[in-house]
C-alpha positions in Angstrom: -77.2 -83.7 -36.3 -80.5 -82.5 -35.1 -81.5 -78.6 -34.4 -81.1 -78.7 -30.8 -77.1 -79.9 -31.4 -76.4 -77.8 -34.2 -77.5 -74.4 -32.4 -75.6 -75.8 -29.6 -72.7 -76.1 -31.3 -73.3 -72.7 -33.1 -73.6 -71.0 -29.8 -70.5 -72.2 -28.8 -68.4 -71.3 -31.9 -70.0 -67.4 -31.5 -68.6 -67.7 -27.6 -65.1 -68.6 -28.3 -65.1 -66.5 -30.8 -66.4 -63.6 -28.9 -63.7 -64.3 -25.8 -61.2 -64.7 -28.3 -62.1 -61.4 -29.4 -62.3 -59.9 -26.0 -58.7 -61.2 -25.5 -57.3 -59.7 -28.4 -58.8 -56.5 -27.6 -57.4 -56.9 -23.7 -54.2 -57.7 -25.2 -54.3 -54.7 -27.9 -55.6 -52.1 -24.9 -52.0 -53.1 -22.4 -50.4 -52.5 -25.5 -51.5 -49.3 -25.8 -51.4 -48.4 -22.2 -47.8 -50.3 -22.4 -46.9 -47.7 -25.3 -48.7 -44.6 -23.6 -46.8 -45.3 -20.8 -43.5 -45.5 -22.5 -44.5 -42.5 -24.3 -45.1 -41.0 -21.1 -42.3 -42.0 -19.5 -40.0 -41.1 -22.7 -41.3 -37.2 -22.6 -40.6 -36.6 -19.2 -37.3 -38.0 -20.2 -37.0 -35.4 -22.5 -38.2 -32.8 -20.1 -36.0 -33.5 -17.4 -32.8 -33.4 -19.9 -34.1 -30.1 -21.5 -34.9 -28.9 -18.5 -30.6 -30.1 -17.1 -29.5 -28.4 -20.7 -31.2 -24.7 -19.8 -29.7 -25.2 -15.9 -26.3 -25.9 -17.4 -26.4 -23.3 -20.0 -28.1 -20.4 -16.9 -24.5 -21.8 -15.0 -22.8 -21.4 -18.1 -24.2 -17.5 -18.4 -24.1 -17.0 -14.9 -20.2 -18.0 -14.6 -19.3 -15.7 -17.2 -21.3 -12.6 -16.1 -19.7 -13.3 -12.5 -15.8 -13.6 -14.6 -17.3 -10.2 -16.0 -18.2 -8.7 -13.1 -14.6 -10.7 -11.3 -12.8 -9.1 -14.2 -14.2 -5.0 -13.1 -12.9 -5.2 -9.5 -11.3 -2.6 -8.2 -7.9 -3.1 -6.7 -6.6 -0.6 -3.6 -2.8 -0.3 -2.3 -2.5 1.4 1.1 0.4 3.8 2.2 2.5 2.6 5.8 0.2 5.3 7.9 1.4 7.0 10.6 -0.1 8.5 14.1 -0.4 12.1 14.5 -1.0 14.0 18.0 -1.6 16.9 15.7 -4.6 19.1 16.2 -6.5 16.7 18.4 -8.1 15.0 21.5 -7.4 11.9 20.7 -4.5 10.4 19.0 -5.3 9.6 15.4 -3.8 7.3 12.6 -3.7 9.0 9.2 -3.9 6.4 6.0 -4.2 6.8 2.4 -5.9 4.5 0.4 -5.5 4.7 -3.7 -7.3 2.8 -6.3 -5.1 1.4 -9.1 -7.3 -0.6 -10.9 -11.0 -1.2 -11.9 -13.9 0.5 -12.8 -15.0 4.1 -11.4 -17.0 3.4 -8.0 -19.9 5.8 -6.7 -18.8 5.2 -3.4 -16.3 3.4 -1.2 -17.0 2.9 1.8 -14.2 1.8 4.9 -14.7 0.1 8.1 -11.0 0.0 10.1 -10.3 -2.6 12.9 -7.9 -3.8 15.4 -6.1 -3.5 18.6 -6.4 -0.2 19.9 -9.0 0.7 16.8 -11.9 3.1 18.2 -12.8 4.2 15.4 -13.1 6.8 12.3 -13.5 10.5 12.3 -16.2 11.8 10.5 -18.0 15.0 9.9 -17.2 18.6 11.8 -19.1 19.3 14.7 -19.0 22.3 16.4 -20.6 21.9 20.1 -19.2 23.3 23.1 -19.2 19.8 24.8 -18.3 17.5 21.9 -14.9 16.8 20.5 -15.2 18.9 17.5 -16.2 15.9 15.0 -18.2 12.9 15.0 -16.6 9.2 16.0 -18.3 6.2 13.0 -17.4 3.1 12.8 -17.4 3.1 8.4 -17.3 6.0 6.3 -18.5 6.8 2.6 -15.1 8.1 1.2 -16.9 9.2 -1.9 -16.7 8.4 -5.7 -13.0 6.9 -6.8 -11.6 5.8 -9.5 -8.3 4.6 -11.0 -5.2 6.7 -10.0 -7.8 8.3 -7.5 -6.4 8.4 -3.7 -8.6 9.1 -0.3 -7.2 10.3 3.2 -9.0 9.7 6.5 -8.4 9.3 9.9 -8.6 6.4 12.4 -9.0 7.9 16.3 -6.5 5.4 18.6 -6.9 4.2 22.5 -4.4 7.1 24.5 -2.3 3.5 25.4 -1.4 2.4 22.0 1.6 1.0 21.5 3.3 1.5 17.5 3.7 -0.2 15.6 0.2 -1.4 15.2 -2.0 -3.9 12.8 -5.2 -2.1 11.3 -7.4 -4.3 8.9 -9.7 -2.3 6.5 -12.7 -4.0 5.2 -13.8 -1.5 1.5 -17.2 -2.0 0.2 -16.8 -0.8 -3.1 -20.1 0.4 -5.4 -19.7 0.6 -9.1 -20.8 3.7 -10.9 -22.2 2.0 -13.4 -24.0 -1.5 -13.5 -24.8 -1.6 -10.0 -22.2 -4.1 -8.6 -20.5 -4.2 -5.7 -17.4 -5.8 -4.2 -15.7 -6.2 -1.2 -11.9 -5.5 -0.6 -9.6 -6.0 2.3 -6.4 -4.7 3.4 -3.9 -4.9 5.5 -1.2 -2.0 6.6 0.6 -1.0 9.7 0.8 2.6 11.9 3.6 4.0 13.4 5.3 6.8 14.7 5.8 9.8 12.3 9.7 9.4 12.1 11.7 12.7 13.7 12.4 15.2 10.8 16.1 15.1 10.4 18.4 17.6 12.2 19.8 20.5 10.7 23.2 21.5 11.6 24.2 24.8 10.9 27.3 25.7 8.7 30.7 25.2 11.1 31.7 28.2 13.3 35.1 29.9 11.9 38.0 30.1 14.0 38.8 33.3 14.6 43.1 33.5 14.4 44.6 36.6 16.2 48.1 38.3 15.4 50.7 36.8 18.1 53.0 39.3 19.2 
């Protein structure tokens, strides 16, 4: 073999050599990207199910503060009220609302509504013109808590007609912890029954001598 075909023949064992090198190293590098991907793909994986694990335990801890919170509600009963011409220029429905269970509130605060509903009395006035207290729609009843009971006074249309339906919406304001609730009830007016008559003790027969 003469010089020209050996280093011919050299030249071409150093190029297949050198592109079987290149593919191996082509092949090694989509490995790697193949495993970086993975990799890749396998932390985000991770990331999205850690991420689902601190969502289901903030549910978990945000159930049971709101079964916390569920458990502290007040509870209110309200009296049969009646209407009252008493005293006034319009006619007015007195209630009493008492709390019987719960937490102590800071405030408590009732909105009334219904046929005939105009509205609450609230504070003492004392214009000439004015009808001695001011008409609301809610009022703050003040701090309550259980065992405590609160009177007020709903002012009625002249053309009422007993017994009536009044709804009462309570926003309720904890003393402590800063929660609040909402509470409805339900309860009826009517006319103040008649006090019962008195009859006096039975008048003697007076019996007279005959004869």
């Amino acid at each position: 073999m003469d010089a020209g075909v050996a280093t011919a023949v050299a030249g071409a064992v150093i190029s297949a050599g050198a592109a079987g090198i290149a593919v191996w190293q082509t092949r090694i590098a989509k490995r790697q990207a193949q495993l970086a991907e993975d990799s890749a793909a396998s932390a985000q994986r991770q990331a999205t199910a850690a991420e689902e694990q601190v969502e289901i335990m903030r549910r978990q801890l945000a159930g049971e503060e709101a079964d916390r919170v569920e458990a502290r509600r007040p509870h209110f009963k309200v009296e049969l009220g009646h209407v009252s011409w008493e005293d006034v220029n319009f006619p007015r429905g007195e209630l009493v609302i008492k709390q019987d269970d719960g937490v102590a509130l800071s405030s408590v605060v009732v909105t009334p509504s219904g046929s005939y509903v105009l509205g609450l009395r609230g504070e003492r006035t004392h214009g000439e013109c004015d009808e001695g207290y001011a008409r609301v729609q809610s009022l703050d009843l003040g701090s309550m808590s259980d065992g405590a009971d609160a009177k007020f006074y709903i002012d009625l249309e002249y053309r009422h007609v007993t017994p009536l339906r009044v709804e009462l919406e309570l926003k309720c304001s904890a003393r402590e912890g800063g929660h609040i609730w909402t509470e409805h009830l339900v309860t009826t007016l009517d006319r103040r029954p008649d006090p019962p008559r008195t009859l006096g003790p039975p008048e003697r027969r007076r019996l007279g001598r005959s004869g």
